[in-house]
C-alpha positions, 0 to 999 in steps of 0.5 A, a space after each residue: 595486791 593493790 594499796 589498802 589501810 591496814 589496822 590492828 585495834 586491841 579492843 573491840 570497841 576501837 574496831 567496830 569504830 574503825 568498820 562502821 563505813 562499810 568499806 572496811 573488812 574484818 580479818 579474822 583468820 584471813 583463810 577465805 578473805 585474804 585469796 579472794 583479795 589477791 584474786 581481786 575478788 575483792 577490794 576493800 580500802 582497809 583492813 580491820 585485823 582482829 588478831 590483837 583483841 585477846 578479848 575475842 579468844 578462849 573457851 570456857 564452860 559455864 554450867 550447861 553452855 559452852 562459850 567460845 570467843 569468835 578468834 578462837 582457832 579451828 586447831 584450838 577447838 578441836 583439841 581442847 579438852 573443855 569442847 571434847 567433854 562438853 560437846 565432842 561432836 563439836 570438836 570432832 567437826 572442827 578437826 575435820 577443816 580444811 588441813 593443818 595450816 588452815 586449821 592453825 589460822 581459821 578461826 570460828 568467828 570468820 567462818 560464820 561471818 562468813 558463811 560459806 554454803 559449804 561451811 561446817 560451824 553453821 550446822 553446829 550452830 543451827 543444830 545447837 540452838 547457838 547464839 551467835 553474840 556480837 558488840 551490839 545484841 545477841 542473834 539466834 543462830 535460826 536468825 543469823 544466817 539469811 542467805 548465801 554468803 550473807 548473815 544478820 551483821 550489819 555495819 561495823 558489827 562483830 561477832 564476839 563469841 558463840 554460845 552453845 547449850 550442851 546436847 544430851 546427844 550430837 554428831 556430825 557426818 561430813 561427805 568431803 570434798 576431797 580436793 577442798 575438804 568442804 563438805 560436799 553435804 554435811 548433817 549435823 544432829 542434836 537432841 536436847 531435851 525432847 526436841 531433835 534438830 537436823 542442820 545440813 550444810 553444803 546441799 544447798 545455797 544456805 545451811 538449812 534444818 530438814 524437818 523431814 528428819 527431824 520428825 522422824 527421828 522426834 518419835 524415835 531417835 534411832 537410824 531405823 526411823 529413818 528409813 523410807 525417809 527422803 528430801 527433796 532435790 527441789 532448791 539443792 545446789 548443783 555443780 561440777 562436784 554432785 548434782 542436787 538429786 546426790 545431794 539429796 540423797 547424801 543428807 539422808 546418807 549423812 543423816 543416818 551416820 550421825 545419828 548412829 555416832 550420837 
């Protein structure tokens, strides 16, 4: 490690103050900034921990939308009973992170901040219709995620929770990494109302929507309207774990299991 300014505000007024230089970080839950610190991937004069903001954590459901504070852990989601009855997909996805330690520090609002390609709360968000509120404006999750590792936020900005409309019917199929639990690919379904919408992580170099699937399964939301359905390969991720044309052909693979669980 090296020397750094560490600073633990309690509202979220006195941390956007303290970040808005730009060579602050947020620490949420410090699963993916804190190694690449000590790896030195990254340098950052100091530290902003959000831990001690209680204005950031809680989830609660109001009429047809679910809200969740940005500090709210992936272990909190995924036991709660409020998620569980409202949009059980959701806390289904979050039990599927990382393992118990990650799932006990992890919190919602660093993930999406984040934005790993192979990160799970973008499906949701992305296939949710989410809005992804900050301490300055409110930011349409098709908006906030513009590339790899990088979102709308800007300077000093803080995610502050995430709004989620309540679907008639949502699941999430994951192929894992078995080594890193990341998803290999992961396909996030949704229907609300007459619209369908398909979000896929972990295939490319940002979480996208495959309207290929979408309008199959607009005309009839059933695992058969996707058969002879494919997607392309074209600006896939390829590595070491699967090759883009695997990737592609898992989305559909994962596509059909979600659909079949919603």
């Amino acid at each position: 490690m090296y020397e750094f300014e560490f600073h633990r505000p309690n509202s979220v007024r006195k941390a956007a103050s303290l970040g808005s230089d730009g060579e602050a970080k947020f620490l949420a839950g410090g699963q993916t900034l804190l190694p690449t610190m000590k790896q030195r991937l990254a340098a950052p004069e100091s530290l902003i921990d959000l831990s001690g903001i209680d204005a950031l954590r809680g989830i609660e459901l109001r009429g047809r939308t679910l809200h969740i504070g940005a500090m709210t852990r992936h272990g909190e989601i995924a036991e709660s009973a409020t998620v569980k009855e409202a949009i059980p997909s959701l806390a289904q996805l979050a039990s599927l992170l990382g393992d118990p330690h990650v799932r006990a520090m992890g919190t919602m609002g660093g993930s999406l901040a984040n934005n790993d390609p192979a990160a799970d709360y973008p499906a949701a968000c992305l296939a949710l219709s989410a809005t992804i509120v900050t301490n300055k404006r409110r930011i349409a999750a098709e908006e906030f995620f513009t590339g790899m590792f990088e979102t709308a936020l800007e300077d000093g900005e803080i995610i502050t929770k995430v709004l989620f409309p309540v679907p008639r019917r949502a699941a999430y199929s994951k192929f894992r990494n078995p080594a890193s639990r990341y998803a290999l690919v992961g396909v996030f379904v949704a229907k609300r109302g007459g619209e369908v919408r398909v979000a896929v992580t972990g295939a490319g170099p940002c979480v996208f929507r495959a309207k290929e699937l979408e309008e199959a399964l607009t005309r009839r939301f059933a695992t058969k309207s996707l058969d002879g359905v494919t997607i392309s390969a074209d600006g896939l991720s390829s590595d070491i774990h699967a090759s883009a044309e695997y990737r592609a052909h898992l989305v559909t693979v994962m596509a059909r299991r979600a659909v079949a669980d919603a």
